[in-house]
Phi, psi and omega in degrees: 000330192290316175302342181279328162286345161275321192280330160306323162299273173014283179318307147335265201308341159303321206255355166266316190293307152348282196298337177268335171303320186295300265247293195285345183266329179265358184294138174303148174273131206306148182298143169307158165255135201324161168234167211303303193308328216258353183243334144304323153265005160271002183286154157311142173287011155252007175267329159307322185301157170280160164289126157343142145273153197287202190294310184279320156321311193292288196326303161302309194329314209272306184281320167318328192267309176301317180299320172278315152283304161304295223271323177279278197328322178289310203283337160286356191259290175333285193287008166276324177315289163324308193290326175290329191273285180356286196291299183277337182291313176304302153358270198300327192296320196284029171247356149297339185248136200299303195296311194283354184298288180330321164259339184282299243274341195258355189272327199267340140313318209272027176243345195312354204236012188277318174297320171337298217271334153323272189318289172276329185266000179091014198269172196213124168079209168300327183309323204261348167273352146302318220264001203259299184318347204237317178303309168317329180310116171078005143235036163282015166267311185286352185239007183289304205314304190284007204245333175262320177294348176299310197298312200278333176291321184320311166273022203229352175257299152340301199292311154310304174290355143267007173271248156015291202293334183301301242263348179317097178320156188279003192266348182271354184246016172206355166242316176252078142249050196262302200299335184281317164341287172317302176328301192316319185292296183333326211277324211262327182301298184306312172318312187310275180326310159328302188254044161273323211282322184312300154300336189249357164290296163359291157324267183311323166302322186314301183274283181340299151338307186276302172307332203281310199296303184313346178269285178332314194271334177273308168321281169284339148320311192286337195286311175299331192262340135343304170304000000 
């Protein structure tokens, strides 16, 4: 009796296990676990921002940047500006005059490259109107031309928009006066742009220069270690 009741457990206990291995073979297999990056990009994207600072944290944070960064930059940009205004405003007046244009006209070229030479290259003072006279060397030809068709639309759009605005019957300035508007806008629009290209030539000579010398400089390294 005993053994049949031991082979009967036995038996039991076979047939429980049977069942969980079965059991456990049809269950889906457990999910991975999410990864960090991949459950921060399923977040909103205002749940991703950091928390705000408070009023007082930004206010220093604005003066440590300033205090460190801003305030010397502002202040090289200024004398350069100046040191530049200096320089070139006696210029443009003598290029109002037909004899002295000729000689005012190539020196008030060779400073155009000085807030650039400011901005990107670090030059400080007289340094960055030197640094401007040696870039200029051997293109003051090639940077006069966009540098007077800017100057000559600028005033030639002017000019035109007075023209327009004048020749404008009087029934359009008191019964449409959308159309002297517009003009006005066009007009004003064109201008805008002119003493953008005006600003952003300076800029573009800057980098053009600064690439041309670094290839010449690049050029003649490989020539010399060739040698």
């Amino acid at each position: 009796s005993s053994s049949s009741s031991s082979s009967s457990s036995s038996s039991r206990s076979r047939r429980s296990l049977a069942k969980q291995a079965s059991s456990s073979s049809l269950q889906p297999p457990a999910a991975a676990p999410a990864l960090p990056w991949l459950a921060t990009a399923q977040q909103p994207l205002w749940k991703q921002l950091p928390p705000p600072l408070g009023l007082k944290p930004s206010l220093a944070m604005v003066k440590e940047v300033w205090a460190k960064q801003v305030h010397s930059r502002l202040r090289q940009l200024w004398e350069v500006d100046i040191r530049f205004n200096v320089w070139s405003l006696p210029l443009q007046a003598a290029c109002l005059a037909v004899l002295p244009m000729f000689w005012a006209f190539p020196r008030l070229l060779g400073v155009q490259l000085s807030l650039p030479a400011a901005v990107l290259g670090g030059a400080q003072g007289n340094e960055a109107l030197q640094r401007s006279r040696q870039l200029m060397e051997g293109f003051r030809s090639s940077y006069a031309w966009p540098y007077a068709w800017l100057i000559v639309a600028g005033r030639m759009a002017e000019l035109v928009r007075e023209l327009v605005l004048v020749s404008m019957p009087v029934r359009w300035w008191t019964d449409v006066i959308e159309v002297p508007l517009v003009a006005t806008a066009v007009f004003a629009a064109v201008r805008v742009l002119l003493l953008r290209l005006q600003d952003l030539l300076p800029l573009a000579a800057y980098m053009q220069r600064t690439a041309q010398a670094a290839a010449g400089t690049a050029a003649q390294q490989l020539g010399t270690g060739k040698a």
